[in-house]
ZADREN-886939 format. One line per 8 residues: number of its first residue (from 1); for each residue y, z negated, x of N, C-alpha, C. Coordinates in steps of 0.02 Angstrom, whole numbers, plus 32768, in hexadecimal, padded with zeros to 4 digits. Layout:
NUM	Y Z X Y Z X Y Z X | ...
END
This chain:
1	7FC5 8000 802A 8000 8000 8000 803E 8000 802C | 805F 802A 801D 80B0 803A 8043 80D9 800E 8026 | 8117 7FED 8046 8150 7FCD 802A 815F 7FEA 7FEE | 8179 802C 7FEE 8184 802E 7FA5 815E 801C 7F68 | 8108 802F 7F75 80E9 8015 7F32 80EF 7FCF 7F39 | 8100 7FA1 7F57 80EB 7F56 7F64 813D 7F45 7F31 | 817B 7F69 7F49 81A9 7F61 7F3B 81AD 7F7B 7EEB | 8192 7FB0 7EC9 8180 7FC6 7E86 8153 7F8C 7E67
9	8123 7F66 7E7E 80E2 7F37 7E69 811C 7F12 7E5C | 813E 7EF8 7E81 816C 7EBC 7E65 8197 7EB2 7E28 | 81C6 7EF4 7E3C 81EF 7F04 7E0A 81FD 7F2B 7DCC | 81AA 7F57 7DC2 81A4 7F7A 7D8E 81C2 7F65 7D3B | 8198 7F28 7D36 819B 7F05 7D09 81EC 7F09 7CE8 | 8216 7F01 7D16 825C 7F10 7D17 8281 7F39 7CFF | 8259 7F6C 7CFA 827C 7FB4 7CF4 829A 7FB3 7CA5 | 8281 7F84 7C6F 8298 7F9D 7C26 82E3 7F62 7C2A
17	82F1 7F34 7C4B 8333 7F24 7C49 8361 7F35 7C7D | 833C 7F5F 7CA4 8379 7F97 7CC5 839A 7FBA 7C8F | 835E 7FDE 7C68 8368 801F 7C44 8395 7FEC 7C01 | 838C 7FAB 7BEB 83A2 7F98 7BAB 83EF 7F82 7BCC | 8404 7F66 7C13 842C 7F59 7C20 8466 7F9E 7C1B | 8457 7FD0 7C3C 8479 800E 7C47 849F 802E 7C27 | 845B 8028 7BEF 844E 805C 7BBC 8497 8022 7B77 | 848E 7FEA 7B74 84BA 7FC0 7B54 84F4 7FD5 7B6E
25	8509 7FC5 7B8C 853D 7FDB 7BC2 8562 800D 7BA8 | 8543 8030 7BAA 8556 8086 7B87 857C 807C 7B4A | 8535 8068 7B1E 8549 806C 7AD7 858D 8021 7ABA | 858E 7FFD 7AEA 85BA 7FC1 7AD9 860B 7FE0 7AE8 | 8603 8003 7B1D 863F 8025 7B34 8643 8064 7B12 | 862E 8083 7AF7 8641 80C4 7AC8 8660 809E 7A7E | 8626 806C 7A59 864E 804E 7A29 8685 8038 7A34 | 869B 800C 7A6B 86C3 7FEE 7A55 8725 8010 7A74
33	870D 8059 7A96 873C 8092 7A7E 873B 80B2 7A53 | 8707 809E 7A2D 8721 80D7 79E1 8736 8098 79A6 | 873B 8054 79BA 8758 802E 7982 877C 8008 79AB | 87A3 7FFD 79E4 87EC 800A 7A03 87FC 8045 7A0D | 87FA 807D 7A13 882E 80BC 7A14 881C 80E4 7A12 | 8800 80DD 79B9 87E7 810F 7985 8809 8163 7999 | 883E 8179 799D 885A 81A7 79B5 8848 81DA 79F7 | 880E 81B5 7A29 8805 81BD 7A5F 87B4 81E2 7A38
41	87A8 81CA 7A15 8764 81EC 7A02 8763 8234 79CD | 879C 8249 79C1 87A9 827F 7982 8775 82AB 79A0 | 8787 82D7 79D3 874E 8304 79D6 8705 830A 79D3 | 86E1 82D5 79E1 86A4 82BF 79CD 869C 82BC 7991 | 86BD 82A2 796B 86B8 8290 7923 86C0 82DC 78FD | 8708 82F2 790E 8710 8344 78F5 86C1 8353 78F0 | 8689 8360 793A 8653 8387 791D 8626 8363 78EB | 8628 8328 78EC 8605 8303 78B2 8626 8311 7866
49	865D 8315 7866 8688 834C 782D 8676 8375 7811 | 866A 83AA 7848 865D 83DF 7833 8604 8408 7816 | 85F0 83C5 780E 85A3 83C0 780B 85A5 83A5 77B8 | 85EA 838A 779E 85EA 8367 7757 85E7 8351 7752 | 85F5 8307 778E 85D8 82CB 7776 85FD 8295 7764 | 863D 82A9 775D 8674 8290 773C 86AF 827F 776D | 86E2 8248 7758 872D 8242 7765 871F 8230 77D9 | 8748 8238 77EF 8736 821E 782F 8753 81ED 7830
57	876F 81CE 782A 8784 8175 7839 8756 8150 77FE | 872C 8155 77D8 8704 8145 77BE 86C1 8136 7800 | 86B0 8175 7805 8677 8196 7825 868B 8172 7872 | 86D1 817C 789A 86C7 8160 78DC 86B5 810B 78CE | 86E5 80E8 789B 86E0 809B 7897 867D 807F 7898 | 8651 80A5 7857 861F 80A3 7865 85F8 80B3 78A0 | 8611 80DF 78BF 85C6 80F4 78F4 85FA 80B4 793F | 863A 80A2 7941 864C 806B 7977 8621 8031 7956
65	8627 802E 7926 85FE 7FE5 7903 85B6 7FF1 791C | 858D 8021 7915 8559 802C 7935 8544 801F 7969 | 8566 8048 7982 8568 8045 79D6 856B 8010 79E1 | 85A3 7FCC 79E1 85AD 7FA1 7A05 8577 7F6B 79E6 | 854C 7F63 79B7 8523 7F46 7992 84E0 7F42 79CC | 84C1 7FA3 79D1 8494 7FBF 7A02 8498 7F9D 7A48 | 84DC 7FA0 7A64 84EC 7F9B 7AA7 84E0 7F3C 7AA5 | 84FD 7F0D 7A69 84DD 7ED0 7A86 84A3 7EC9 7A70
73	8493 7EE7 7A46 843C 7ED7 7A34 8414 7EE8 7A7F | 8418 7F20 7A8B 8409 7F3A 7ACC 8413 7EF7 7B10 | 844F 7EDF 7B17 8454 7ED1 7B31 8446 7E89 7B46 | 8424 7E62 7B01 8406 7E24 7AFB 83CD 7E20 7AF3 | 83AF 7E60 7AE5 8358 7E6C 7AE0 8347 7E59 7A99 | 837B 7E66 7A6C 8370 7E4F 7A22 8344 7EA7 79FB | 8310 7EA2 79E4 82F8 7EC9 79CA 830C 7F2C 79DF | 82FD 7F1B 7A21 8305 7F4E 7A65 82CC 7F93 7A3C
81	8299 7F8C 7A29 8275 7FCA 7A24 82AA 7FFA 79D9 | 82B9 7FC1 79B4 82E7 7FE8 7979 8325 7FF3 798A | 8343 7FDC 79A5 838D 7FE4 79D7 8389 8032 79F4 | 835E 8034 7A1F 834B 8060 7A4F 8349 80A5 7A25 | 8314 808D 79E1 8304 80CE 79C9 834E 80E3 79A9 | 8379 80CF 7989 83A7 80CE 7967 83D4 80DE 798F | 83EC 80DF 79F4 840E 8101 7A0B 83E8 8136 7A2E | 83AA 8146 7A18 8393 819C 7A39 839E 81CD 79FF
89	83BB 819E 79BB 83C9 81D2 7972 840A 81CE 798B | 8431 81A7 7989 8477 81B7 799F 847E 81FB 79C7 | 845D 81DD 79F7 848C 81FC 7A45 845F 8258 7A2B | 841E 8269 7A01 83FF 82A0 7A07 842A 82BE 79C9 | 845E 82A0 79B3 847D 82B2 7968 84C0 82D9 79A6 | 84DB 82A3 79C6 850F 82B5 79E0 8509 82FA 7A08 | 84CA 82FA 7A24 84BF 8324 7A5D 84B7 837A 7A27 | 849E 8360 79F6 8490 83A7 79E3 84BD 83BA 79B5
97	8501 8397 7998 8541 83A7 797A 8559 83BB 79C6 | 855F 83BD 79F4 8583 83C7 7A23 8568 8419 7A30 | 852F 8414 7A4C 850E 8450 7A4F 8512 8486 7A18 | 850D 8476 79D3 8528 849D 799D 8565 84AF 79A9 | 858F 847E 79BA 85DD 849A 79BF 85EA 84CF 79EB | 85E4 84BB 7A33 85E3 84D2 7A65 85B4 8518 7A94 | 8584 8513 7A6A 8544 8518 7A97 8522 8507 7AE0 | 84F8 851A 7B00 84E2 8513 7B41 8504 8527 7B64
105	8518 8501 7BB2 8550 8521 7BD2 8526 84F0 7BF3 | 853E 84F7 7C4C 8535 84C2 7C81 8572 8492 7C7E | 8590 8480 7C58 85B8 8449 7C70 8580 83FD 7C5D | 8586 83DD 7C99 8574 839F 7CA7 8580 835F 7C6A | 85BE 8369 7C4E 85C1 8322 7C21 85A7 8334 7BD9 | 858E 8373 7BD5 8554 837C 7B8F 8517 835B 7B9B | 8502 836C 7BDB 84B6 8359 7BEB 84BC 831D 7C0B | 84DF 82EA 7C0B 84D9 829D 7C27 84AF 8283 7BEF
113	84B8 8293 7BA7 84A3 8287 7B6C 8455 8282 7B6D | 8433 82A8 7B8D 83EF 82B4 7B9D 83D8 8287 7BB9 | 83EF 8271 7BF7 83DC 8223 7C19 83DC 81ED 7BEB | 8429 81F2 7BD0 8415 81A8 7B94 83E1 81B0 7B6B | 83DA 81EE 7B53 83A1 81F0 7B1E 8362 81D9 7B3D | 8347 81F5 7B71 831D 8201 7BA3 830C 8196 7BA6 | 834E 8183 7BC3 833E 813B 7BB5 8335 810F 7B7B | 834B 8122 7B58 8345 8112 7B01 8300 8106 7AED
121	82ED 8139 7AFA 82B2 813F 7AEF 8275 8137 7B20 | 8281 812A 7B5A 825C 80F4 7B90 824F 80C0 7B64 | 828F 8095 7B6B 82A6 8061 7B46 8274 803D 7B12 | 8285 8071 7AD9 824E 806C 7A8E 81FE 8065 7AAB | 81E4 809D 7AC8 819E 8090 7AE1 81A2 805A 7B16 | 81CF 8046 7B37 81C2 7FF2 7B5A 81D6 7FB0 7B4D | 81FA 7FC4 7B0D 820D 7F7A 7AF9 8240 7F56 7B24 | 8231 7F02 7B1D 8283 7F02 7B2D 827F 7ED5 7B83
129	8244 7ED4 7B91 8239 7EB6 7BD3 823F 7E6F 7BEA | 8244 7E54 7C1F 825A 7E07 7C2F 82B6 7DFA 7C15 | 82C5 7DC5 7C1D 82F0 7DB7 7C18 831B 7DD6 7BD3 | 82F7 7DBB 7B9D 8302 7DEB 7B5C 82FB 7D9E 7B0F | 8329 7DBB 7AE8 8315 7D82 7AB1 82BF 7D86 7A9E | 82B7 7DBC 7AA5 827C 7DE2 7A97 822D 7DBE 7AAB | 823F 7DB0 7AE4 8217 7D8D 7B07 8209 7D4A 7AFB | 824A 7D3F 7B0C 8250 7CF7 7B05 822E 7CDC 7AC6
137	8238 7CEE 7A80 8200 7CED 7A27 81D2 7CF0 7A49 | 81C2 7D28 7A5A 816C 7D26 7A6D 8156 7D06 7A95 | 8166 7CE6 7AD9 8159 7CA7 7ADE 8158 7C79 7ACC | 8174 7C74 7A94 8189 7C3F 7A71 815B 7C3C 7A43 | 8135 7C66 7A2A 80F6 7C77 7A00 80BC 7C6E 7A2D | 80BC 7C71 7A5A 8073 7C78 7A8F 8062 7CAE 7A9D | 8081 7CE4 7A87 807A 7D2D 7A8C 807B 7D4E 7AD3 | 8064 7D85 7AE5 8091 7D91 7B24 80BA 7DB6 7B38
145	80DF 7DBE 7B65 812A 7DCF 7B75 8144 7DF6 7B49 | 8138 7E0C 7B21 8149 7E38 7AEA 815E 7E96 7B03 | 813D 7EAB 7B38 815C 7ED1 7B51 812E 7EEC 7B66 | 8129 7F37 7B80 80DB 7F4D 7BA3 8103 7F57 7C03 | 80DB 7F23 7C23 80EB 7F0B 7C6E 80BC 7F50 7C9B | 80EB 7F7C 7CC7 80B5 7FA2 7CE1 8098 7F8C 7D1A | 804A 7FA3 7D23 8048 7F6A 7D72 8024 7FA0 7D78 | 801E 7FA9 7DC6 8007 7FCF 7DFE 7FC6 7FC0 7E14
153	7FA8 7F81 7E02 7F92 7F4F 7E10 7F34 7F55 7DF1 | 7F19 7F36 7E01 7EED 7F18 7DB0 7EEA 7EF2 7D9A | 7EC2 7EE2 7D6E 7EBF 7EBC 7D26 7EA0 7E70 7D3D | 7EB1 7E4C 7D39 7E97 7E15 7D3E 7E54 7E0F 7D18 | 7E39 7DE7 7D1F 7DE8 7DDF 7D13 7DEA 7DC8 7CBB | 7E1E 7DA2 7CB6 7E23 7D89 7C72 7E52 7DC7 7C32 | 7E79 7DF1 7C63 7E87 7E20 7C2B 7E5A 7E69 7C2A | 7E1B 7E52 7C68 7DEF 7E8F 7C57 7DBC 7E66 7C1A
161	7DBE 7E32 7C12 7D76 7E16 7BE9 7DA9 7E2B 7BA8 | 7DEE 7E1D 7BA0 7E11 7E1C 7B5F 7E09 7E80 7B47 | 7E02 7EA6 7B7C 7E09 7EEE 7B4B 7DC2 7EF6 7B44 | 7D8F 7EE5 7B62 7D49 7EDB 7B5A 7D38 7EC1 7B14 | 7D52 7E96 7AFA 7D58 7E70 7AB1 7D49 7EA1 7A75 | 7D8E 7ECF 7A79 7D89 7EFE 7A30 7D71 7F3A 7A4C | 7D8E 7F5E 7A81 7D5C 7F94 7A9A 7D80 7FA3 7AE7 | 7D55 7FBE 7B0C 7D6C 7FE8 7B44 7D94 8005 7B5A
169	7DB1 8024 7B26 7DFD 8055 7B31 7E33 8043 7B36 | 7E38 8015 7B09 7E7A 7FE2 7B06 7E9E 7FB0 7B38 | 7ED1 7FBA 7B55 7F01 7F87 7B81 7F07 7F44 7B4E | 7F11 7F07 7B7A 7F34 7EC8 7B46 7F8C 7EE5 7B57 | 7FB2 7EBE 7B28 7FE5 7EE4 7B1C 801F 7EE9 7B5B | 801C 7EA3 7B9F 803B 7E98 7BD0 8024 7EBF 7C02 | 7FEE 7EFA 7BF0 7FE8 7F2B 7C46 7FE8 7F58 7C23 | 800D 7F71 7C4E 7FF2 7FE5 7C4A 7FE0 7FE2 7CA3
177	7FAA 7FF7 7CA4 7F9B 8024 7CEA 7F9C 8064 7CF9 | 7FC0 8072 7D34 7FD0 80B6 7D2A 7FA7 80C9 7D5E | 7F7B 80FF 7D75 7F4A 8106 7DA1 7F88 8129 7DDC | 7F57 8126 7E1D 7F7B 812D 7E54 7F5D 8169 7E70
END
């Protein structure tokens, strides 16, 4: 094993409150310019306009309320897999009113949109990781970490007897192994 996998073994587990930290980040700071300086967002909204979906200072006040809702949910690990899913509909709504408007072109700040999505939806399939309200319930239940932990690693002796239980195929819910 090379430093880096030793350095991945450690910190894998990590990776969904990078992505919930970031990814909050985003969405906390987009809301909370479109409900301080509603005016700064017209053009975005214009293509949501023009799709019918009604008044834009209606439409920007709701989707900043959103956003900044997403971005601390996100960012406290409060119900992270529905958060998550709810900004890869955002951001794939935005991305493709934009693209309708506009069309395909190489400019760069259309396709940043793709990464968030791209993480969004990491996100949803990993849940909300350590350091999460998320966790914390389910410990609090006896449950475990509430999150799927990737390890490099194997299975301890006691979570091979636990997928042995109902059948063979099945992970318990705290490992994914990813083969090497």
């Amino acid at each position: 094993m090379n430093k880096f996998d030793i350095l991945c073994d450690r910190w894998c587990s990590w990776a969904p409150v990078f992505l919930r930290v970031t990814l909050a980040f985003v969405f906390f700071l987009f809301g909370y310019q479109k409900l301080s300086e509603p005016s700064q967002t017209t053009a975005e909204i214009q293509l949501l306009l023009d799709a019918g979906l009604g008044s834009a200072s209606v439409i920007n006040y709701y989707t900043g309320l959103i956003e900044v809702i997403v971005g601390l949910g996100l960012l406290i690990g409060f119900k992270v897999r529905v958060l998550a899913g709810v900004a890869a509909v955002m951001i794939a709504g935005i991305f493709s009113s934009i693209l309708r408007a506009y069309g395909a072109s190489i400019n760069p700040d259309i396709y940043r949109d793709i990464g968030l999505f791209g993480a969004a939806v990491a996100l949803m399939l990993l849940g909300a990781g350590p350091w999460s309200i998320e966790e914390f319930m389910n410990r609090k239940k006896g449950k475990p970490g509430g999150f799927i932990s990737i390890s490099r690693g194997e299975r301890t002796e006691e979570e091979k007897r636990e997928t042995t239980k109902d059948d063979d195929f099945t992970l318990p819910p705290s490992k994914l192994e990813i083969p090497r």
